[in-house]
C-alpha positions as CSV (number, residue, x, y, z in Angstrom):
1,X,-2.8,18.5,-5.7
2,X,-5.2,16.3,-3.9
3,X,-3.0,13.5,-1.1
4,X,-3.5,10.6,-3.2
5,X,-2.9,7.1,-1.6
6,X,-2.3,3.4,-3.6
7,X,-2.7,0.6,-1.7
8,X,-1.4,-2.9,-2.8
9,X,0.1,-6.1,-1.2
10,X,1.1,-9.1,-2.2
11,X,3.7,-12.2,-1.2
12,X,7.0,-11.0,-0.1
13,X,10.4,-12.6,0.2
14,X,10.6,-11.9,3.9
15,X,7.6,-10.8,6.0
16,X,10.0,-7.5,7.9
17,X,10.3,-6.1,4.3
18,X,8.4,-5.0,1.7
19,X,10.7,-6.8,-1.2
20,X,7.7,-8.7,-3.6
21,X,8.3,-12.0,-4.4
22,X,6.5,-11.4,-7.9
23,X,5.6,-7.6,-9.1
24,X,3.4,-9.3,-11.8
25,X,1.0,-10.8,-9.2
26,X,0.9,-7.6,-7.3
27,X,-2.3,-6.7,-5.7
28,X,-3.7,-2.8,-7.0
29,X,-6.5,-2.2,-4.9
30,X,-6.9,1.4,-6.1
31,X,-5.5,4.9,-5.3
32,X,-7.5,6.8,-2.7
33,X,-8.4,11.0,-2.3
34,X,-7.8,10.6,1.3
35,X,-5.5,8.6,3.7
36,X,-9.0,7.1,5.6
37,X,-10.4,5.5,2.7
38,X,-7.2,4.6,2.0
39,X,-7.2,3.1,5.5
40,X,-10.2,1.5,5.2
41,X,-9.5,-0.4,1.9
42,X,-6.1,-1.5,3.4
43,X,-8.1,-2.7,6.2
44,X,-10.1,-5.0,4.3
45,X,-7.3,-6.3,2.0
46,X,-5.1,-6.9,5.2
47,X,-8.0,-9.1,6.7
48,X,-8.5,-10.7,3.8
49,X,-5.0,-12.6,4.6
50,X,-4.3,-12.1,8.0
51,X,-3.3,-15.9,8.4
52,X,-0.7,-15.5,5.7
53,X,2.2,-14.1,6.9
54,X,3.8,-13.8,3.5
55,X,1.3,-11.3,2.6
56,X,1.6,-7.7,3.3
57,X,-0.8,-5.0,2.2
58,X,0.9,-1.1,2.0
59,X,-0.5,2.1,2.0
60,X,1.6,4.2,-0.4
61,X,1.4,8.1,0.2
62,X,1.8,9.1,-4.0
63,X,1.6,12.8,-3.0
64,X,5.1,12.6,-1.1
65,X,6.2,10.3,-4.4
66,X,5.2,13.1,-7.1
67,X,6.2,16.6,-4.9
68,X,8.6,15.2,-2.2
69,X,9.2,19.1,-1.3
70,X,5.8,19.2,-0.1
71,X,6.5,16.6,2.8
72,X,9.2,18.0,4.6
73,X,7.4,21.0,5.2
């Protein structure tokens, strides 16, 4: 299986966690074949809304999601 990453943001309730004020207005930038272009598109949202500190962007390793026993090895 390839190491697919998502990376998404959007407005949370508290900007030291990750709990979204709305999952409807949830940012999908895409899912990635690699953690750098994952990287790099989580960049570019991130920038995007650096002055908003409500906003947080995430990358979201889907590979450890969909065969966790892969990552502890």
């Amino acid at each position: 299986m390839s190491k697919m990453h998502l990376v998404m943001g959007g407005r949370v309730t508290d900007p030291q966690t990750l709990e979204f004020q709305d999952l409807d207005k949830v940012d999908l930038v895409g899912v990635f074949p690699d953690y750098a272009s994952a990287e790099k598109a989580w960049r570019g949202a991130a920038q995007r809304t650096v002055d908003d500190a409500e906003m947080r962007y995430v990358i979201v390793h889907l590979h450890r999601l969909l065969e966790p026993e892969l990552s502890a090895a």
